[in-house]
C-alpha positions as CSV (number, residue, x, y, z in Angstrom):
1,X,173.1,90.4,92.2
2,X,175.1,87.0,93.5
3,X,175.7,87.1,97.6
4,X,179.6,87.1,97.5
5,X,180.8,84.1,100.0
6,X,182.9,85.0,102.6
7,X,186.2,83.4,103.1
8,X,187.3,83.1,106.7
9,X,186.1,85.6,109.3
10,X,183.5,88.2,108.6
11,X,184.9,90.8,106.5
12,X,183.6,94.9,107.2
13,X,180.5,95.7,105.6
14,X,177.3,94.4,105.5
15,X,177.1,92.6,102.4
16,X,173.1,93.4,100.6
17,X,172.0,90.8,98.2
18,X,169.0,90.6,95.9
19,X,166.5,88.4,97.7
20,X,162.6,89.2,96.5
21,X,161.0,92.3,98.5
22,X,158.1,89.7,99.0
23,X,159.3,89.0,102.3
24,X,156.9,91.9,103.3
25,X,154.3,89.2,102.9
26,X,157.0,85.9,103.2
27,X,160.4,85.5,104.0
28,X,163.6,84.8,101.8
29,X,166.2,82.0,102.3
30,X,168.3,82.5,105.1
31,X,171.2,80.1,103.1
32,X,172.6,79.5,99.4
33,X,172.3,75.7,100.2
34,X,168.2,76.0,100.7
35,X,168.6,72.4,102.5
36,X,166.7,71.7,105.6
37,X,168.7,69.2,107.5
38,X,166.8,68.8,110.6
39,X,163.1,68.8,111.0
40,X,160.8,71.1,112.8
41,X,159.2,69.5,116.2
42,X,161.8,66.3,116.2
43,X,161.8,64.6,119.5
44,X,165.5,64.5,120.7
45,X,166.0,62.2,123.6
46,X,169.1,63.7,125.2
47,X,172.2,62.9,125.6
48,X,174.1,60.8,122.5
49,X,170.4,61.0,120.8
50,X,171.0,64.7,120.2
51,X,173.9,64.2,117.6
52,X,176.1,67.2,119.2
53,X,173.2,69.3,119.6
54,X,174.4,71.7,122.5
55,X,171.3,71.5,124.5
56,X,172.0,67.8,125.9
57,X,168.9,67.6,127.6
58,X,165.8,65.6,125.9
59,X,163.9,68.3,123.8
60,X,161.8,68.9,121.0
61,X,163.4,70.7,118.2
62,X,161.8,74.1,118.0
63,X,162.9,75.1,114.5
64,X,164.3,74.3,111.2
65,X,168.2,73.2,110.7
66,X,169.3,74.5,107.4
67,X,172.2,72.8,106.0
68,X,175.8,75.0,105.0
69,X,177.5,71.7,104.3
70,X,179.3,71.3,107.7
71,X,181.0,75.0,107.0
72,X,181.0,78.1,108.0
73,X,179.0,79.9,105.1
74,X,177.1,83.4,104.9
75,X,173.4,83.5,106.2
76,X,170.8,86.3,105.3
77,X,168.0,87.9,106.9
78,X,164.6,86.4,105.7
79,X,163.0,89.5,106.1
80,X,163.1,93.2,107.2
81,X,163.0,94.3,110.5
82,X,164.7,95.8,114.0
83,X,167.9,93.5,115.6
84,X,166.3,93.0,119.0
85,X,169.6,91.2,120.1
86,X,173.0,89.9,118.6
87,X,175.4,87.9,120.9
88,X,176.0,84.8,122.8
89,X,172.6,82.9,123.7
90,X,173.3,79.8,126.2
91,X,172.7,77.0,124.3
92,X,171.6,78.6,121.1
93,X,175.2,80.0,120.6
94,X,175.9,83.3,118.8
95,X,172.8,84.4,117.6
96,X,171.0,87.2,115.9
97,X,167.4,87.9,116.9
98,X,164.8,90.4,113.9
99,X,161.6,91.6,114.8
100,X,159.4,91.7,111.9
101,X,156.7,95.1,111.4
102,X,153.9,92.6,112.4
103,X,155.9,92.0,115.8
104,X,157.3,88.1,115.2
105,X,160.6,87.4,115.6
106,X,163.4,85.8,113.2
107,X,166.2,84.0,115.1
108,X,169.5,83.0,113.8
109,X,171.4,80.1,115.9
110,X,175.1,78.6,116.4
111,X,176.5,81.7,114.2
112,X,180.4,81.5,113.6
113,X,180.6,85.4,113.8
114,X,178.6,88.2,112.8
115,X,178.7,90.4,110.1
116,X,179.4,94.0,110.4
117,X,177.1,96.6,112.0
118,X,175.2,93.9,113.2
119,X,173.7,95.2,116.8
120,X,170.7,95.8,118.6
121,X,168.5,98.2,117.2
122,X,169.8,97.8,113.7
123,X,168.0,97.5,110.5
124,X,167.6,94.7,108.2
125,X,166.3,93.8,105.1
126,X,165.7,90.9,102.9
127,X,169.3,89.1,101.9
128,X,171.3,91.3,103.9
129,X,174.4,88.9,105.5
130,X,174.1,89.1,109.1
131,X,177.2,86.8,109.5
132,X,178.1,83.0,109.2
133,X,176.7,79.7,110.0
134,X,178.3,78.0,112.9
135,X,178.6,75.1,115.8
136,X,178.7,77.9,118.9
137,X,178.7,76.7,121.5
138,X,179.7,72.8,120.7
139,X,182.5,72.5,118.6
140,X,180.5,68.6,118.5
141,X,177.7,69.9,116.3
142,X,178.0,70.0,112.6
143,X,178.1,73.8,111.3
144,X,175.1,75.0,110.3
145,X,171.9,77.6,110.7
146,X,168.9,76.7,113.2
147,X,166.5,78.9,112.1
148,X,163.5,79.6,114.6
149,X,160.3,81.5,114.5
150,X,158.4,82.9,117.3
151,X,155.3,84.3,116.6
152,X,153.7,87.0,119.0
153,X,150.0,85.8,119.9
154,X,149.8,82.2,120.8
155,X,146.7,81.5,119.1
156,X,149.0,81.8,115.6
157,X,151.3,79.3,116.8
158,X,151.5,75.7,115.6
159,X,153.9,73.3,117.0
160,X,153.6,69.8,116.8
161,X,155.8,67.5,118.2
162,X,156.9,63.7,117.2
163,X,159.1,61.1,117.9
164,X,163.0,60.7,116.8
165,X,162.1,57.3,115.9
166,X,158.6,58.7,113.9
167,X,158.1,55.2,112.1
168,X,158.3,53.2,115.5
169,X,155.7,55.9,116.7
170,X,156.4,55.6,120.8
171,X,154.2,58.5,121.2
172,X,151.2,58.4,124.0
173,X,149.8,61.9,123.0
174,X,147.6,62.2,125.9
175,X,150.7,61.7,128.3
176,X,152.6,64.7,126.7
177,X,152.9,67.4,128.8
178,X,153.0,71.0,126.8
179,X,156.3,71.6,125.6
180,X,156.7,74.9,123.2
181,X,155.9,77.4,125.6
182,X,156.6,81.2,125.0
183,X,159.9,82.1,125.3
184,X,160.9,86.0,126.3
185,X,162.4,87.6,123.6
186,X,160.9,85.3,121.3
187,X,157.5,84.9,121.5
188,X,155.5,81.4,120.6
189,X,157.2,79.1,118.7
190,X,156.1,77.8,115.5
191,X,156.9,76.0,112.4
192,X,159.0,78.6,110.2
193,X,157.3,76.4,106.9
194,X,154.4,78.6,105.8
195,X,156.3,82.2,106.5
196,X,158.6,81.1,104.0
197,X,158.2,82.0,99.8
198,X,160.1,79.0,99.1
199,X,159.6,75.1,100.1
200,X,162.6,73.6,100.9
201,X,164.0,69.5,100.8
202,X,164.4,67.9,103.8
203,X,167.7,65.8,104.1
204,X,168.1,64.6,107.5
205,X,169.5,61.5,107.5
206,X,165.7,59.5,108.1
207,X,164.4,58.6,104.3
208,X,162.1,56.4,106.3
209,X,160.1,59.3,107.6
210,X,159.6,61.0,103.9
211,X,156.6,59.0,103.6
212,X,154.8,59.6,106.5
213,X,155.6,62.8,107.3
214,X,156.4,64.8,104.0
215,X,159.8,65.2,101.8
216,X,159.9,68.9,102.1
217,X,158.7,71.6,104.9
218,X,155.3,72.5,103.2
219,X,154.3,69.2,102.8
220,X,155.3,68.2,106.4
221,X,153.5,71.7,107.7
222,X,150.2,70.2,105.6
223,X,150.7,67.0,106.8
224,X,150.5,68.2,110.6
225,X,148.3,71.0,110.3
226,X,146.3,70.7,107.1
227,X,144.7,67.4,107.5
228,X,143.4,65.6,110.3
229,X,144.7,61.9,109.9
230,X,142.2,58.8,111.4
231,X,142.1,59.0,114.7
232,X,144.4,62.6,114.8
233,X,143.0,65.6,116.8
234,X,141.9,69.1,115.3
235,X,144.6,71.8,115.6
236,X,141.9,74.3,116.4
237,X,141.0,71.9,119.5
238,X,141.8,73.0,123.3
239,X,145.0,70.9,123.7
240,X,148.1,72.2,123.3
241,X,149.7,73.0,120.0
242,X,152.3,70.2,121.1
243,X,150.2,67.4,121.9
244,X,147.9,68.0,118.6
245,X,151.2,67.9,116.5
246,X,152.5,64.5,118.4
247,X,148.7,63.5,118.3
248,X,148.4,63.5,114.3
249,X,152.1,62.5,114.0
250,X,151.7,59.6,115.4
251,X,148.0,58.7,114.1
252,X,149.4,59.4,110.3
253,X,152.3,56.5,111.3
254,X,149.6,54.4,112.8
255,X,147.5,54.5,109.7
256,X,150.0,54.2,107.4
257,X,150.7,50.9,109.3
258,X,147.6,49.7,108.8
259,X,146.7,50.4,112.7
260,X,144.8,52.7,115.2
261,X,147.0,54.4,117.5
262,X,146.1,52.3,120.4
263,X,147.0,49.0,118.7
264,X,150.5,51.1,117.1
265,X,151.8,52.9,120.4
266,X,153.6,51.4,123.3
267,X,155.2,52.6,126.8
268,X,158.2,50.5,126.3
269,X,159.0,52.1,122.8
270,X,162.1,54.2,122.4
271,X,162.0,56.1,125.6
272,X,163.4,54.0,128.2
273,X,161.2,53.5,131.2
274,X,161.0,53.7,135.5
275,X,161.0,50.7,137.8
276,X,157.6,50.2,138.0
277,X,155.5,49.7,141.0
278,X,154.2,46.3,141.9
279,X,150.1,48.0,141.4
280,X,148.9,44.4,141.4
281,X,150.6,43.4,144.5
282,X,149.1,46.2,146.5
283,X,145.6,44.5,147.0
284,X,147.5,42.5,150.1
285,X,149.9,45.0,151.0
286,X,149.0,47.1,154.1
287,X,149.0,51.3,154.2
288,X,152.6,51.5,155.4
289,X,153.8,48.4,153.3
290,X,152.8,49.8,150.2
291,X,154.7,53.2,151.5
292,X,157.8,51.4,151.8
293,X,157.9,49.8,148.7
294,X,157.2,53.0,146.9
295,X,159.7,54.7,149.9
296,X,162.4,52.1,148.2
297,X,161.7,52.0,144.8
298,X,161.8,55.7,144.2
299,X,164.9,56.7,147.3
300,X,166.7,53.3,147.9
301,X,166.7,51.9,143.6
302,X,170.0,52.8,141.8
303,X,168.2,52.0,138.9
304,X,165.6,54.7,139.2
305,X,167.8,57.4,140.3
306,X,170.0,57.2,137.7
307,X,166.8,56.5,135.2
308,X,165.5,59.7,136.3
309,X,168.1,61.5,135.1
310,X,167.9,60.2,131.4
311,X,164.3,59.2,129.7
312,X,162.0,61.4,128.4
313,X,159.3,63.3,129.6
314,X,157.0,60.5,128.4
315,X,158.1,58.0,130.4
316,X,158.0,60.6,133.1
317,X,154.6,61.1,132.4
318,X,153.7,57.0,132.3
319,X,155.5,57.1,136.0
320,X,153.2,60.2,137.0
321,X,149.9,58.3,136.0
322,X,151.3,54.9,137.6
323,X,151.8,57.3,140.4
324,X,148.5,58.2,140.4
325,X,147.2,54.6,140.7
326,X,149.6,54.2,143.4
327,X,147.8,56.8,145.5
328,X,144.2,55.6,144.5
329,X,145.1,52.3,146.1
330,X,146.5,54.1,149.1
331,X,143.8,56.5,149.3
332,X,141.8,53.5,149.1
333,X,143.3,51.2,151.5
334,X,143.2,54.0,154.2
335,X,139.7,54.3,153.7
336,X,139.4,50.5,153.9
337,X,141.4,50.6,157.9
338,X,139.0,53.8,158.4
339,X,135.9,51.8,157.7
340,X,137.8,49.2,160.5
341,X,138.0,51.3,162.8
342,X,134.5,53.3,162.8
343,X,132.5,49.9,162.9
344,X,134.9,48.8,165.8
345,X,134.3,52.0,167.3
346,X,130.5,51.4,166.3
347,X,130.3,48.5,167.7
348,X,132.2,49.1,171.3
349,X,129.7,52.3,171.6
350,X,127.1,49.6,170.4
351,X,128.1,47.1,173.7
352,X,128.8,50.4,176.1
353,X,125.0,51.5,175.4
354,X,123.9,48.0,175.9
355,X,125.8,47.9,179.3
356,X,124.5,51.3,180.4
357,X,120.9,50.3,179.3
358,X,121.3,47.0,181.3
359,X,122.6,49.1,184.6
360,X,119.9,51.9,184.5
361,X,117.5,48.5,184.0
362,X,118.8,47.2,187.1
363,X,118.1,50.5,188.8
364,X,115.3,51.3,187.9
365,X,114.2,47.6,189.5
366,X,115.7,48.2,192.4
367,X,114.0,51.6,193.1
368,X,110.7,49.9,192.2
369,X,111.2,46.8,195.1
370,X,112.3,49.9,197.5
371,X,109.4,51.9,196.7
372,X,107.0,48.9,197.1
373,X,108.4,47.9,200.7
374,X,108.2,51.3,201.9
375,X,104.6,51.0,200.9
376,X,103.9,47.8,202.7
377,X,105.3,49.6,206.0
């Protein structure tokens, strides 16, 4: 049976279409199109970087985009399953949350509208229209379906992270902080790539990133997960699912470069940076000169206040570990004036037992003269 388009609003009645029953074991497409137009675990920067995207804030992108051509067109349930919630969703829009029999949950961003009898605590199964693709809430945004997948145990989850700019590789993965964290409602996000029956293109506007990091969503889910690239990390390792996925991303873009990580990665890259602090000039600061300098550069610096507000959470990060160093040189300058003082201290208890030796000396020769001329008496 062909899934009838819908012209205009949602029209009364759910609309069931013939999707495979395999979704009891992996999901059906959610569009016709069966276009991903925007990566899983993308690095948006914020701002003008996020092309429309209504969360403005830098991110990472914590599902797959599918593409409806810029319009409104019908999207399906995957798989079978409870409505856990269907309505407005911050940032996320109108959106349609499933809960799957194994307790994952489907999500369903930036709908247009909803189709009918589409509520909590309704059923769904496989191809059945749950309403259209959208731009809620930015009318900025280019209509389509963000498709996310939130698994219930962590331990399944795998989300790897990398940069907008993947073939320029800015990435530090040990600076990353964790960034896919359980969501309520939701669960741990993951890829959606391996739940699905089908693999699907990816057309997202970066060609230049097909060759390092896979033309379709399987082969970008083996690529990250499957393999470990030269000098990548092990998904099964004890960092976070986030910094393993930016960890191999950027290793496969070293390699591919002909270089290690170390030699292919830079601070500087992509991510704007803080004022930094003058670390070198500290040797010949003193304690409370070094506190005004960082007092200044972090309070008093236009520059760094309105920085702040804009680069990413790496160069965050870079500023926490300079940070760091800033407090091991006060930490150790104090320690240096400390050391001052005790051996001053040292040596004036040094000189006042010296002068209290000298005057019980004296004493104790003056009691000897008086005992002797009371003897001669």
């Amino acid at each position: 049976m062909k899934k009838t388009i819908l012209r205009g609003v949602v029209t009364l009645g759910v609309l069931a279409c013939a999707h495979s029953a395999v979704a009891d074991t992996c999901m059906v497409s959610p569009t016709d199109k069966e276009v991903v137009s925007g990566r899983f675990g993308k690095f948006r920067g914020g701002g003008s970087g996020n092309f429309g995207s209504a969360n403005q804030k830098a991110h990472m992108h914590d599902g797959l985009d599918f593409s409806t051509s810029g319009a409104s067109q019908p999207v399906y349930a995957t798989t079978e399953g409870e409505i856990t919630f269907a309505g407005a969703l911050g940032s996320a829009g109108n959106a349609v949350l499933i809960k799957r029999a194994n307790g994952d949950i489907v999500a369903y961003y930036h709908l247009s509208g909803f189709a009918n009898g589409v509520k909590r605590k309704a059923q769904v199964k496989p191809g059945q229209q749950l309403g259209l693709s959208g731009n809620t809430p930015s009318s900025s945004m280019t209509k389509h379906l963000h498709f996310t997948y939130g698994t219930s145990t962590k331990d399944a989850a795998r989300a790897k992270a990398f940069t907008e700019n993947a073939q320029r590789g800015p990435f530090n993965p040990a600076q990353l902080p964790p960034v896919f964290k359980r969501q309520d409602g939701i669960g741990w996000k993951t890829d959606p790539a391996p739940y699905f029956c089908q693999t699907y293109p990816i057309q997202d506007g970066h060609p230049e990133h097909q060759r390092i990091l896979g033309k379709d969503t399987k082969a970008q889910h083996e690529i990250l997960f499957g393999n470990v690239p030269s000098g990548g990390v092990a998904p099964d390792s004890t960092a976070e699912p986030v910094q393993v996925a930016a960890a191999n991303a950027d290793a496969a873009l070293a390699e591919a470069d002909g270089k290690t990580p170390p030699m292919y990665l830079s601070d500087a890259d992509g991510y704007g940076a803080l004022p930094t602090p003058p670390i070198g000039g500290y040797d010949t600061m003193s304690v409370s000169e070094m506190m005004m300098t960082e007092a200044s550069r972090r309070f008093s610096d236009a520059e760094w206040n309105n920085s702040i507000t804009h680069v990413s959470s790496r160069a965050l990060w870079v500023d926490y570990n300079r940070a760091i160093g800033v407090s091991n040189y006060l930490s150790e300058a104090i320690y240096r004036k400390k050391e001052k003082v005790e051996a001053l201290l040292a040596v004036y208890a040094s000189q006042k037992l010296a002068g209290q030796r000298a005057q019980t000396e004296w004493a104790h020769q003056r009691a000897q003269k008086g005992a002797v001329s009371r003897s001669i008496e």
